[in-house]
C-alpha positions in Angstrom: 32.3 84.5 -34.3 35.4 85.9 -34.9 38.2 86.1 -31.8 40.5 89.3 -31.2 44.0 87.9 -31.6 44.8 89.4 -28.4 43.0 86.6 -26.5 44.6 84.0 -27.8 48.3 85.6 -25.5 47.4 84.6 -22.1 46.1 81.2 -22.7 49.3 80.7 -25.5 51.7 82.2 -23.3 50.4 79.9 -20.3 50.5 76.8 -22.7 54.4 78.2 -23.6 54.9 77.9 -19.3 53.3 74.6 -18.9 54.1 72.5 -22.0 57.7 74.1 -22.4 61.2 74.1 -20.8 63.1 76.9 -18.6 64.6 79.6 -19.9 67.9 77.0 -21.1 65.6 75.4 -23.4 63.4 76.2 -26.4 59.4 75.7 -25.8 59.5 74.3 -29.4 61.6 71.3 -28.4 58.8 69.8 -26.2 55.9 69.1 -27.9 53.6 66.5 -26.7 51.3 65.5 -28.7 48.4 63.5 -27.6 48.6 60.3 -29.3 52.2 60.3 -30.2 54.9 58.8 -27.9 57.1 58.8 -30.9 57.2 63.0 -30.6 57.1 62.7 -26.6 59.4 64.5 -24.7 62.7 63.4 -23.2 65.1 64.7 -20.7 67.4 66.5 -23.4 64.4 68.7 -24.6 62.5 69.4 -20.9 63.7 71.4 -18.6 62.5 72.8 -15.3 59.2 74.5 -16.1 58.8 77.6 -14.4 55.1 77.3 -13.6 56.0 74.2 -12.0 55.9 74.7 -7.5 58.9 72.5 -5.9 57.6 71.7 -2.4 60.5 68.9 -1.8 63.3 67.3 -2.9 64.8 64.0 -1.7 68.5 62.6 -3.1 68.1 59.6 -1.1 64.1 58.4 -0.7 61.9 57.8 -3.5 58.4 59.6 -3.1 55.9 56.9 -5.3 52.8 58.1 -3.7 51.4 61.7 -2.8 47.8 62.6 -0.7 46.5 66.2 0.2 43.8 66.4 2.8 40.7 68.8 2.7 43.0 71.1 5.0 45.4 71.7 2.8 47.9 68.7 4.6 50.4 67.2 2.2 51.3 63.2 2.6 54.0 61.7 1.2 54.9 57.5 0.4 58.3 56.4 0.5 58.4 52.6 -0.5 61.6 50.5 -0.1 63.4 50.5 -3.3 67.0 50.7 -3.8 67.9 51.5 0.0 65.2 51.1 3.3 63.8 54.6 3.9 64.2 56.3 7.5 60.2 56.6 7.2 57.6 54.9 5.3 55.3 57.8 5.2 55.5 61.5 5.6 53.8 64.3 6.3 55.5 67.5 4.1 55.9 70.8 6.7 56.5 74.2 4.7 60.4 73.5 5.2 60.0 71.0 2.5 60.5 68.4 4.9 58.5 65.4 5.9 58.1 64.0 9.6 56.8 60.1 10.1 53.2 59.9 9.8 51.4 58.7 11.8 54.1 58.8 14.3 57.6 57.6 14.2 56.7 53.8 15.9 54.5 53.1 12.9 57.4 54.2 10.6 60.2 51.8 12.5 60.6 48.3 11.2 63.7 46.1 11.9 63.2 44.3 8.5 62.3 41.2 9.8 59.2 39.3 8.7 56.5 38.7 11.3 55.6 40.3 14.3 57.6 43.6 13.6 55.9 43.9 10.4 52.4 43.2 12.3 52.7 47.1 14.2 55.2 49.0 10.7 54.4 49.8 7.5 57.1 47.7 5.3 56.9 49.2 2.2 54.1 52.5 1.5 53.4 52.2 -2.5 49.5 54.1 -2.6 47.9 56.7 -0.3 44.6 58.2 -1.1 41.8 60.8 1.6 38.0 59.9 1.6 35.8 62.2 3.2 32.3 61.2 4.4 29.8 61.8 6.9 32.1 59.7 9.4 35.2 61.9 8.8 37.9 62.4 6.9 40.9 59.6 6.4 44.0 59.1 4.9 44.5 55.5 3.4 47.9 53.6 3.3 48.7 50.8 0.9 51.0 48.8 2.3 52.6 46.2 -0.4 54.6 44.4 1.9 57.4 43.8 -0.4 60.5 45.7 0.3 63.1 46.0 -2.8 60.0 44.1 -4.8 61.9 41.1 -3.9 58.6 39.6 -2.6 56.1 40.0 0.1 56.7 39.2 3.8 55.0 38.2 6.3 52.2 39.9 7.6 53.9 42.8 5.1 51.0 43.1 2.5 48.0 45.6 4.5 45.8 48.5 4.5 45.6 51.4 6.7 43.2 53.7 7.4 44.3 57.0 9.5 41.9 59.4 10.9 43.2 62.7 10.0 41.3 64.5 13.1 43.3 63.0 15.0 46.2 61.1 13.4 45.2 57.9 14.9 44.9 54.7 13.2 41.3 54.1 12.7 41.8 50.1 11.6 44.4 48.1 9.9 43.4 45.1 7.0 45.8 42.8 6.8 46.5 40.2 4.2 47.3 36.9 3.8 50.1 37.2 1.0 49.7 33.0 0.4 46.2 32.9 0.0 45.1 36.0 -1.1 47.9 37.4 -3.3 50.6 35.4 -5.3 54.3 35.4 -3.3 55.7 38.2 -5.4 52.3 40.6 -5.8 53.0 43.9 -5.7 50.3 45.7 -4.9 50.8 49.7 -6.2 47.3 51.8 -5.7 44.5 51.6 -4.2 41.1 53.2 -4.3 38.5 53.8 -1.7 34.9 53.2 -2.1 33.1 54.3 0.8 29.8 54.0 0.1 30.1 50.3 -0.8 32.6 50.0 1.6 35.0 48.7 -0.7 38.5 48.7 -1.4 40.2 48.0 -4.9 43.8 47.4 -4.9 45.8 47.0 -8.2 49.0 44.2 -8.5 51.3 45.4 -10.9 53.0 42.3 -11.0 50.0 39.9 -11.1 48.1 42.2 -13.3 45.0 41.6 -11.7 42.0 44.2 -9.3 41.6 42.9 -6.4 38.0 44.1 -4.3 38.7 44.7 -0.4 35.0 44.1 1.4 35.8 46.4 4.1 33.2 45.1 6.6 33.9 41.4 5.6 37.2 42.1 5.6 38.2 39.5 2.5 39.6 40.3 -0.4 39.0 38.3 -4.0 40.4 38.7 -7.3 37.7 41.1 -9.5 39.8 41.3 -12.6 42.7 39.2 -14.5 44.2 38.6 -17.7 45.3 40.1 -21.0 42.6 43.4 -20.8 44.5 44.3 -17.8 47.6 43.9 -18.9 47.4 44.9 -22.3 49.3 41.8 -23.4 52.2 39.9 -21.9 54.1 43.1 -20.3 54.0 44.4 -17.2 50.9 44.0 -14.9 48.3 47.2 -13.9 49.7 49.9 -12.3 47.1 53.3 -11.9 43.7 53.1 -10.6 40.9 55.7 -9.9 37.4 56.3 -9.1 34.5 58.3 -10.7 32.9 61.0 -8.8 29.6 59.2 -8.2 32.1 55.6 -7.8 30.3 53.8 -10.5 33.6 53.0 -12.6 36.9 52.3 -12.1 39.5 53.7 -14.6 42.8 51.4 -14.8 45.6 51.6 -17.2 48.3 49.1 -17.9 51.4 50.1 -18.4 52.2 47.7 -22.1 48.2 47.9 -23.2 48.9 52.3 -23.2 45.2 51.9 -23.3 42.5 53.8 -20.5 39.8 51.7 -19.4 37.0 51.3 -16.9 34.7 48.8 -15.6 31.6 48.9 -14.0 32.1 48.9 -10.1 29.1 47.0 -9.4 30.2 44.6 -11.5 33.4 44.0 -10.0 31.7 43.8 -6.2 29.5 41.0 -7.5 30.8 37.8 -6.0 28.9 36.0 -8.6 29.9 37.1 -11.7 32.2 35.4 -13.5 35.6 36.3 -15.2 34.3 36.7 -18.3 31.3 38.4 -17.4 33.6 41.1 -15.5 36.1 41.1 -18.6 32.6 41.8 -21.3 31.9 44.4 -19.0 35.6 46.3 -19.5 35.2 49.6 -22.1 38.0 51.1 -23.4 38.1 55.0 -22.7 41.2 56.6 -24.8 44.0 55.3 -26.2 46.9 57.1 -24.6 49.8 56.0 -26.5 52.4 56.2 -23.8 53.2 54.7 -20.4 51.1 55.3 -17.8 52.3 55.5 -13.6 49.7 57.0 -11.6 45.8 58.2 -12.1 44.0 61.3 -10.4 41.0 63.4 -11.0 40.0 66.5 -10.7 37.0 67.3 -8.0 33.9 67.5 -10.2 35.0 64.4 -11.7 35.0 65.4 -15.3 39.1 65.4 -16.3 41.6 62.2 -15.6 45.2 63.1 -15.0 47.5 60.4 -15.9 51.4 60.6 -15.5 53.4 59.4 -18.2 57.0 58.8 -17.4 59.3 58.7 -20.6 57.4 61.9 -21.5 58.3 63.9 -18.4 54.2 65.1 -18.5 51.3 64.7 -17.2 48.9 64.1 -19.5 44.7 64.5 -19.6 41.4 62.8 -20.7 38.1 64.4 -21.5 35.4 63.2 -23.1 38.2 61.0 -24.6 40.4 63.1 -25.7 44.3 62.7 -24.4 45.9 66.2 -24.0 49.2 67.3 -22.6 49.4 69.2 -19.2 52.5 69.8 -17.8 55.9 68.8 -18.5 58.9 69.0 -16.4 62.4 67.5 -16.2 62.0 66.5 -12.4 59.2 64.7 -13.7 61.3 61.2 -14.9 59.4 58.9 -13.4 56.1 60.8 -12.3 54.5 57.7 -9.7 51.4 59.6 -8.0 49.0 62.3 -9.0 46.3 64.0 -6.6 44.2 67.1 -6.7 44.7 69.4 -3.7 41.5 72.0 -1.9 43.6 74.7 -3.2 43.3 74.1 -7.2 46.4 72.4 -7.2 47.5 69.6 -8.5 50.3 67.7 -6.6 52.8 65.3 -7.9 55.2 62.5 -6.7 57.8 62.0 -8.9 60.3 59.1 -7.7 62.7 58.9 -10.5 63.1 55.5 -9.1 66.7 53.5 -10.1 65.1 50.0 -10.8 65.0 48.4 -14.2 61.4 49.0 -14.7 62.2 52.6 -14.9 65.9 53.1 -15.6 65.5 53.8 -19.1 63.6 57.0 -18.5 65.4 58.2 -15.2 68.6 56.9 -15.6 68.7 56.3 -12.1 70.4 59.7 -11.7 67.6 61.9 -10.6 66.1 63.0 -7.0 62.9 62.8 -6.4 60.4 64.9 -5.8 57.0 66.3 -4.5 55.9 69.0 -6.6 52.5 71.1 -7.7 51.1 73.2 -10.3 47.7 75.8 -10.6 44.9 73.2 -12.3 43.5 76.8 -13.7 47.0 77.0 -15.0 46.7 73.5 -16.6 43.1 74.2 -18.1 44.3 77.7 -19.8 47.1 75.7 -21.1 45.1 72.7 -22.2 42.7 75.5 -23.8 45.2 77.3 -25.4 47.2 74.0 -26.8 43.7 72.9 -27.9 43.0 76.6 -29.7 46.8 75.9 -30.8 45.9 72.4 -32.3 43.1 74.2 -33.9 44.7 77.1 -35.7 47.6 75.0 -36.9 44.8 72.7 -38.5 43.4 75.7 -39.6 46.5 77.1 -41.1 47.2 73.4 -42.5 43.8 73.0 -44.1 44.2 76.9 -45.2 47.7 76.0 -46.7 45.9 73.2 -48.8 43.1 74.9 -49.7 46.0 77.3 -51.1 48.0 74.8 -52.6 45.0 73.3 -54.3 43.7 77.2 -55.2 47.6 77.5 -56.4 47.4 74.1 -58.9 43.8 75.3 -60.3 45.0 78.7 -60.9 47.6 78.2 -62.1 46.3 75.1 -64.5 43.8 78.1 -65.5 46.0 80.7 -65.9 48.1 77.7 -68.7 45.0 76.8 -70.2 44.7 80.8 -70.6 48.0 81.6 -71.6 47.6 78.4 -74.6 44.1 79.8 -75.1 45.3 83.3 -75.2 48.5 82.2 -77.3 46.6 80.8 -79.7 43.7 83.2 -80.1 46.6 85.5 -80.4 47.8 83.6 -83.7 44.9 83.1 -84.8 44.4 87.3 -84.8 47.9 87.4 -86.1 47.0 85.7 -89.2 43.5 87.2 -89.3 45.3 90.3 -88.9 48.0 89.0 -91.6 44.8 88.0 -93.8 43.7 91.5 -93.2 46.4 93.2 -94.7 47.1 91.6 -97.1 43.0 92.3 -98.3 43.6 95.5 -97.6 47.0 95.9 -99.5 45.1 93.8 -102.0 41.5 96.4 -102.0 44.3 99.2 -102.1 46.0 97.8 -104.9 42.9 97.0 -106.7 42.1 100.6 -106.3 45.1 102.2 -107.3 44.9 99.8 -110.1 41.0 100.6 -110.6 42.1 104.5 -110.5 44.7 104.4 -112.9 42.4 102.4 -115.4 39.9 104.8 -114.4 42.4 107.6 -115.3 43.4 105.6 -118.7 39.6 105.2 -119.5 39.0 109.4 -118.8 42.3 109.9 -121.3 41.3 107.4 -123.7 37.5 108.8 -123.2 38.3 112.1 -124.2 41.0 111.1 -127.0 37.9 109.7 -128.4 35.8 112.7 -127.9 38.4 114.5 -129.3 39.1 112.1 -132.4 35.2 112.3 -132.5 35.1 116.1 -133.1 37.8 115.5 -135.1 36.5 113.3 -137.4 33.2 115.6 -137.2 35.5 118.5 -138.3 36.9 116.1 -141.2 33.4 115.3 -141.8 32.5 118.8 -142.3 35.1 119.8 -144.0 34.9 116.9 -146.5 31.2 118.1 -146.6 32.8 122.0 -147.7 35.1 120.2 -149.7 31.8 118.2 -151.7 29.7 121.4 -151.5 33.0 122.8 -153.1 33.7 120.1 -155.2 30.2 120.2 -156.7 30.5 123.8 -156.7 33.4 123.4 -158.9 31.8 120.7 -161.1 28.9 122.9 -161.3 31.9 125.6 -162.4 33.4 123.5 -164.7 29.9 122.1 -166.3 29.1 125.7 -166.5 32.6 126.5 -168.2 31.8 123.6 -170.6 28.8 124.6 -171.7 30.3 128.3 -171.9 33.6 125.8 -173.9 30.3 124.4 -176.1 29.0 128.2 -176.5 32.8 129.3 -177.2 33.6 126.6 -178.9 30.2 126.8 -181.2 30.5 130.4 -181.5 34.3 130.3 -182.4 32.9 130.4 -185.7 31.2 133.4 -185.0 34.3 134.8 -183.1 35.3 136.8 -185.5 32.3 139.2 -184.6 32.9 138.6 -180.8 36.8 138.5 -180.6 36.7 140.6 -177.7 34.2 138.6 -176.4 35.9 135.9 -176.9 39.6 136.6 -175.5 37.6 137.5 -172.4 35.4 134.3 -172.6 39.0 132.5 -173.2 40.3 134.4 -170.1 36.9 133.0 -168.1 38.0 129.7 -169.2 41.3 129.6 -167.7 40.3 131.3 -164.5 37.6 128.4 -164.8 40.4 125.9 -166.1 42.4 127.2 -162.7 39.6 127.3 -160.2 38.7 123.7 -161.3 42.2 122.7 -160.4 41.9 124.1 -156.9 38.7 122.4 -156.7 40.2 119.1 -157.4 43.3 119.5 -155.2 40.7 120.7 -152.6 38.5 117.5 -153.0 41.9 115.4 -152.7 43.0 116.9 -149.9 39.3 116.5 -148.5 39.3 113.1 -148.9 42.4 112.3 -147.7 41.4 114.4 -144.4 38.2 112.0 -144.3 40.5 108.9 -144.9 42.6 109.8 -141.8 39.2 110.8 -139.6 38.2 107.2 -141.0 41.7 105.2 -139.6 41.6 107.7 -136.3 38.0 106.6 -136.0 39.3 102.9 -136.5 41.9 103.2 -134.1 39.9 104.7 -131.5 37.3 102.0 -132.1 40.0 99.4 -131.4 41.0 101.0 -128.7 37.6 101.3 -126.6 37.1 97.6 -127.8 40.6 97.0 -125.8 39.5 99.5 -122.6 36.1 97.1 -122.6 38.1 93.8 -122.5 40.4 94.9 -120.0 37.2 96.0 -117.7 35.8 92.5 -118.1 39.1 91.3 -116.9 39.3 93.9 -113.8 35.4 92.4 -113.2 36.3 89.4 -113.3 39.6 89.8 -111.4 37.2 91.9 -108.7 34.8 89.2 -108.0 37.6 86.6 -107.6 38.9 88.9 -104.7 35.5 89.3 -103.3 35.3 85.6 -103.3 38.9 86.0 -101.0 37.7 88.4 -98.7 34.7 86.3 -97.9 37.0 83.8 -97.4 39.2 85.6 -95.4 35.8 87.2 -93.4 34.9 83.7 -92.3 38.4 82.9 -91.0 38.2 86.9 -89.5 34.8 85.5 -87.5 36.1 81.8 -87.0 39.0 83.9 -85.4 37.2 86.3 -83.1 35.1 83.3 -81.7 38.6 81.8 -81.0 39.0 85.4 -79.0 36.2 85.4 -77.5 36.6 81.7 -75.9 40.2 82.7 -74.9 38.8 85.8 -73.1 35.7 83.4 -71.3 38.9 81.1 -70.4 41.1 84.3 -69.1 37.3 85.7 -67.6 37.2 82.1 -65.5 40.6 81.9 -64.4 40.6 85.4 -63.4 37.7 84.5 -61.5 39.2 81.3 -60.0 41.8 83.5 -58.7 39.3 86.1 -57.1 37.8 83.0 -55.3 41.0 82.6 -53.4 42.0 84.9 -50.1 45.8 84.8 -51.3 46.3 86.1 -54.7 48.8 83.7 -56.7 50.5 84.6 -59.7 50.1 87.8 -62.1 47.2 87.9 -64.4 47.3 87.1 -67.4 47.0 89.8 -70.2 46.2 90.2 -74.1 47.1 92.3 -76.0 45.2 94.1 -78.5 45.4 93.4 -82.0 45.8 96.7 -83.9 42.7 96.8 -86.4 44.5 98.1 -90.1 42.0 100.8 -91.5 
C-alpha cells in the first residue's frame, strides 16, 4: 500500500533532530550508518542536537556511570581518573547538581589503602536499580583502582543501596589477589536477582566474572579471545535480557555483540570451553562500544559508541543509529528512565584509552533524550534507508531501461537507416521503371502514331493504285475501244482501199470515207497516247505499291524489335518487383524493430530519448 508523502515529515524531520547537528551544522554532515565506522561521525561534523535534554554538566568530574530509579531519581558515578573526585557517587537534584549518595561518609576516602577504603567507595565505575518483590535497590560497582593505576586494598566491592531508604542494604567485598588480577579493572556490572547473581566485566583482564550473592564468592565465567575480540582492550559493556537468560557483552577491539547463556555461565562445572561453544554472536557493530542498556520490554539494545558521538541500536540484529551529539565524546553509561527517557553519562574522559575521540578537552556530562523520539527517528532513518534503496534500485532499473532503449532505439535508427536505403533505391528502381514504362510509351505512341500515318499512306497509296487500276482498266477498255476503231478503220482502209477502184463512182463517198480515216487515223493516236499514259500511271501505282510494301515490311520489323525490347523490360521490372518486395520486408522488420523499441520505452516509468521516426517514402504514380 501506497503512503501519503506527508507521513513520511514528522518521522524525517525527527530523524533530521536526532541524527543531525544544531543549527551551526548541516544534518547532512552526520550520517551514521550502521555498519560503517569509516562514515561515523566526528566532533567537526556533530554538534549539539537540539532534541538532546542537558540535565548536568561537570568541567572537573568525569560522569562513567548513570542509574534512574522507578521514581524518577537520577544517580550519577564519578570514578577517579585524572584528579580524585569530591564524591564518588551522586544523586542529580533539578539544579543540575549532584549531592553524595548515599551520604557524604560513604563518599570521603583519605586515599589510603585499607581500613579507609573498608567504609568509602574508592573509585564508582557501574551503577545499575533492580526491582523485585523485596524492593527496589541501586547497585554500586566499586573497581577499587583509582587513576587505573591498580586496585587497593579492600578497594575492589559491591554495593547494594536500598532506595526506600538510602541505606546500605550489604556490601561484597573482594579479594583483589585472589579473586581478580592486581590491575583488574572492573567497569559494569549486572544484577541477576532471581539467581541471585552478579556478573561483573574486567576491562583490563577481559574476562565475566559471576558474583554468587548468597555464597558470596566470585569465579571467573568467561576468558579469552571471544571476549576480547583479539589482543586489544579487555570487555567493557554488559547487560541483561528481560527474562535474564543471556548476557549481552561487547569488546571494545572485537566491535562485535554477543551473548551467552546465563545458566551456562552460573554452572560451576562447566568448563572454559564449554562456556566459550556456548558464546553467539548477535550483530556486528562496526565501531567501539562503552556502555550497554535496554529498553523495558527488552526487545532493543542501546550501545554507546564513542568516536561516533552516538548512540547506536540493535534489533533483531540490525545496528541502527539513534542519537548523535557533540557532548557525546566519550559516551560511558546508558539507562532507560520510567519516564521514556533514555539517560546518558558521557565522561569525555582525558586518559589514553579515550584521548583520541575527546581530546581530553571536553566536560562531561549527564544528559537524556525521548525513547519515542529515538524510535520515530530510527523509523524514519529506516523508511530513509529504504527510499534511497528504492531510489538507488529505481535509478538502475533507469540506467539499465536507459542502455536497452537506447541500444533499441540504435538498432532502430540502423534498421530504419537501412530500410530507408533500401526504399531509396527501390524508390530509385521505381523511377527509373517508370521513366522507363513512360518512355516506352511515348516511344510505343509515336510508333503507334507513325504506324496510323504510314497505315493510312497505304490506304491511300491503295486507293491510289485502285484509281490507277481503274483508270488503266478505262484506258484498256479505251485502248481496245480504239483497236476495235482502228480494226474497224482498216477494214473500212480494206473497203476504201478495194473500192478505190471503184472510187471514181463514190468520190464523194470516198473524200468523206478519207476524212473518217483521219479522224480514225487521229482518234487512234489519242488512243495510243492514252494507253501510254495509262500504263505509265499503272507503272507508278505498281513502284508506290512497292514502296509501301517495303515500308509496312519495315513498320513490322520494327514492332518485333519494340516486342522484343518490351519483354526485356518486363523481365526488369520483375526484377526490380522482387527487390520492391525484398525491400518492403526490410520495412516491415525495421518498423517491428522501431514497434519493440518503442515498446521497451513504454515499459519504462521515465521516458528516455525522442522516438524514433521514418519517414515516408513518396510512392511515384
Amino acid at each position: 500500500m501506497k503512503r501519503n508523502p506527508l507521513s513520511y515529515l514528522l518521522p524525517l524531520g525527527l530523524a533530521a533532530g536526532l541524527i543531525g547537528c544544531s543549527a551551526g551544522n548541516s544534518p547532512g554532515n552526520s550520517h551514521l550508518h550502521s555498519g560503517n565506522i569509516h562514515n561515523g561521525v566526528t566532533t567537526a561534523d556533530v554538534g549539539h542536537n537540539r532534541l538532546v535534554v542537558e540535565l548536568a554538566r561537570f568541567d572537573t568530574r568525569r560522569p562513567a556511570a548513570v542509574a534512574v530509579s522507578s521514581t524518577g531519581r537520577v544517580f550519577v558515578a564519578f570514578p577517579w581518573l585524572d584528579t580524585h573526585p569530591d564524591h564518588a557517587v551522586g544523586e542529580l537534584n533539578a539544579a543540575g547538581e549532584t549531592v553524595p549518595y548515599p551520604d557524604a561518609a560513604w563518599n570521603r576516602w583519605d586515599a589510603e589503602p585499607g581500613p579507609s577504603a573498608l567504609r568509602a567507595i574508592v573509585s564508582a565505575t557501574a551503577l545499575t536499580v533492580t526491582h523485585t518483590d523485596d524492593g527496589e535497590f541501586l547497585w554500586v560497582l566499586d573497581a577499587g583502582n583509582p587513576r587505573q593505576r591498580g586496585v587497593v586494598t579492600a578497594g575492589p566491592k559491591l554495593f547494594k543501596i536500598d532506595l526506600a531508604d538510602d541505606t546500605i542494604a550489604n556490601v561484597y567485598y573482594f579479594d583483589h589477589k585472589r579473586d581478580f588480577a592486581p590491575d583488574a579493572l572492573l567497569r559494569d556490572v549486572r544484577i541477576d536477582a532471581a539467581n541471585h547473581t552478579a556478573y561483573l566485566a574486567d576491562a583490563r583482564g577481559g574476562a565475566v566474572y559471576a558474583l554468587d550473592l548468597r555464597r558470596r564468592s566470585v569465579r571467573c565465567a568467561l576468558r579469552g579471545p571471544v571476549v576480547t575480540g583479539g589482543d586489544g582492550p579487555g570487555l567493557v559493556g554488559l547487560e541483561l535480557s528481560a527474562d535474564h537468560a543471556w548476557l549481552y557483552f561487547h569488546a571494545p577491539s572485537s566491535r562485535t555483540l554477543h551473548r551467552v547463556p546465563t545458566a551456562v555461565l552460573r554452572d560451576r562445572l562447566a568448563g572454559p570451553e564449554a562456556v566459550a561453544a556456548a558464546v553467539e554472536t548477535v550483530a556486528d557493530t562496526d565501531a567501539v562500544v562503552a556502555g550497554l542498556g535496554r529498553d523495558p520490554e527488552g526487545r532493543t539494545l542501546f550501545l554507546t559508541a564513542p568516536g561516533r558521538h552516538a548512540v547506536l541500536s540493535v534489533r533483531d540484529g540490525t545496528v541502527e543509529p539513534l542519537v548523535a551529539d557533540a557532548r557525546l565524546g566519550w559516551p560511558d553509561a546508558v539507562a532507560c528512565g520510567p519516564d521514556g527517557y533514555l539517560y546518558l553519562a558521557a565522561s569525555n574522559r582525558p586518559d589514553a584509552a579515550s584521548r583520541g575521540a575527546s581530546g581530553g578537552a571536553e566536560p562531561g556530562y549527564v544528559l537524556k533524550v525521548s525513547r519515542a523520539y529515538l524510535v520515530a527517528a530510527a523509523q524514519a532513518r529506516r523508511e530513509l534507508d529504504m527510499a534511497e534503496a528504492a531510489a538507488a534500485e529505481s535509478a538502475a532499473l533507469a540506467t539499465q531501461a536507459e542502455r536497452r532503449v537506447a541500444d533499441a532505439k540504435q538498432t532502430a535508427e540502423h534498421e530504419s537507416a537501412a530500410a530507408a536505403a533500401a526504399l531509396a533505391q527501390v524508390s530509385a528502381a521505381a523511377r527509373t521503371i517508370n521513366d522507363r514504362r513512360f518512355a516506352l510509351a511515348r516511344a510505343e505512341q509515336a510508333q503507334a502514331e507513325r504506324d496510323a500515318e504510314q497505315q493510312e499512306a497505304s490506304l491511300h497509296a491503295e486507293a491510289e493504285a485502285v484509281a490507277a487500276a481503274e483508270e488503266a482498266d478505262r484506258a484498256d477498255v479505251a485502248a481496245a475501244a480504239a483497236e476495235e476503231a482502228a480494226r474497224v478503220a482498216a477494214l473500212r482502209a480494206e473497203e476504201a482501199a478495194s473500192a478505190v477502184a471503184s472510187a471514181e463512182s463514190a468520190a464523194h463517198r470516198a473524200d468523206a470515207a478519207q476524212s473518217d480515216a483521219a479522224s480514225a487515223a487521229e482518234a487512234y493516236e489519242h488512243a495510243v497516247a492514252a494507253s501510254a499514259l495509262a500504263a505509265a500511271a499503272a507503272a507508278e501505282a505498281q513502284a508506290q505499291a512497292d514502296r509501301l510494301q517495303s515500308a509496312a515490311e519495315a513498320v513490322q520489323a520494327r514492332a518485333r524489335v519494340a516486342a522484343d525490347a518490351w519483354q526485356a523490360e518486363q523481365q526488369h521490372a520483375a526484377a526490380f518487383v522482387t527487390a520492391a518486395d525484398r525491400a518492403a520486408r526490410l520495412a516491415e522488420v525495421a518498423a517491428a524493430s522501431l514497434e519493440r523499441a518503442e515498446l521497451a520505452e513504454l515499459e519504462t516509468s521515465t521516458p528516455v530519448g525522442e522516438a524514433v521516426e521514418v519517414a515516408d517514402v513518396p510512392v511515384t504514380p
